[in-house]
C-alpha positions in Angstrom: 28.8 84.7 16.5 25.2 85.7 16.6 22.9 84.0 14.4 19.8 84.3 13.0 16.8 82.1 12.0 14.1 82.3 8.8 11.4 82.7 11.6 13.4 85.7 13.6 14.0 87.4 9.9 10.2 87.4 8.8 9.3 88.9 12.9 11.6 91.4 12.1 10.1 92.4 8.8 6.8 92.3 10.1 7.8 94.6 12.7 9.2 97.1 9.8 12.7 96.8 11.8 15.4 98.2 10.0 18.1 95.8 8.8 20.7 95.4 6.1 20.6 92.0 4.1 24.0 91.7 2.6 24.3 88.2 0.0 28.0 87.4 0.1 27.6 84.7 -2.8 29.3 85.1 -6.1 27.6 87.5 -8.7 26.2 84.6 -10.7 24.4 82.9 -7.6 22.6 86.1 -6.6 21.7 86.5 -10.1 20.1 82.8 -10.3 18.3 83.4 -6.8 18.9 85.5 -3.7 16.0 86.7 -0.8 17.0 90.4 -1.4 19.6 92.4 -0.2 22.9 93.7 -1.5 25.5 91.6 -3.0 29.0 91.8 -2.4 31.1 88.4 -3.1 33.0 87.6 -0.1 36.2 87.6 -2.3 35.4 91.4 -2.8 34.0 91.8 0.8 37.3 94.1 2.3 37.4 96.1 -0.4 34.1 97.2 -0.5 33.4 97.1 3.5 32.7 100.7 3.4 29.0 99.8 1.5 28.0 98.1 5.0 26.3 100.4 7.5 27.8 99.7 11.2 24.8 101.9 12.5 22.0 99.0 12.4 21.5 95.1 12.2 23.3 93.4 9.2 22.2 90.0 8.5 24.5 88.1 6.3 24.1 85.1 3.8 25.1 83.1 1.4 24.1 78.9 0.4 24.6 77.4 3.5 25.9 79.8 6.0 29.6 78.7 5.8 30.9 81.9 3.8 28.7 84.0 5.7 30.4 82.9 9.1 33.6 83.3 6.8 32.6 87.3 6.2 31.8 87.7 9.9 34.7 86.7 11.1 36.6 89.2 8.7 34.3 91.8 9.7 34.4 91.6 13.2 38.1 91.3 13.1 37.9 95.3 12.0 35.5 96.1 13.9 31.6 95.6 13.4 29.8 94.2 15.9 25.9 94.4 14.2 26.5 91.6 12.3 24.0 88.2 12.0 24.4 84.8 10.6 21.5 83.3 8.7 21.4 80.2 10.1 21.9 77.5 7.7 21.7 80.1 5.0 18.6 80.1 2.1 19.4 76.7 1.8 16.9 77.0 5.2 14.6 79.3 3.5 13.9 77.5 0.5 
């Protein structure tokens, strides 16, 4: 699994490299804070796998990075292989 750090995600941005920031925390947490990005719970994830472009980098998070390695492992199992794990999750960013 490929992962990702805070200092790798802000060299990206400040390269203006495309990537797609997907929060896989429930509603309420992205709601109370998030660092951007589109939020699909990871009990809705499947069902709503067709939001999540396969054509660029998708960097996923959530707390502490345990649902996100959760969501990547469901993902690659069908078939996307773009995907990155925010290390430690925003926990790290904080």
């Amino acid at each position: 699994m490929r992962e990702i750090n805070v200092a790798e995600i802000k060299k990206w941005e400040n390269e203006d490299r495309a990537f797609f920031l997907l929060d896989v925390r429930e509603e309420w947490e992205h709601k109370r804070f998030n660092i951007g990005g589109t939020n699909i719970p990871l009990s809705e994830l499947m069902q709503q796998k067709e939001q999540i472009p396969k054509d660029f980098p998708v960097i996923i998070y959530c707390e502490k990075g345990i649902r996100s390695q959760i969501a990547i492992q469901r993902l690659q199992g069908i078939g996307f292989q773009n995907l990155y794990n925010l290390k430690n999750g925003i926990a790290a960013r904080i």
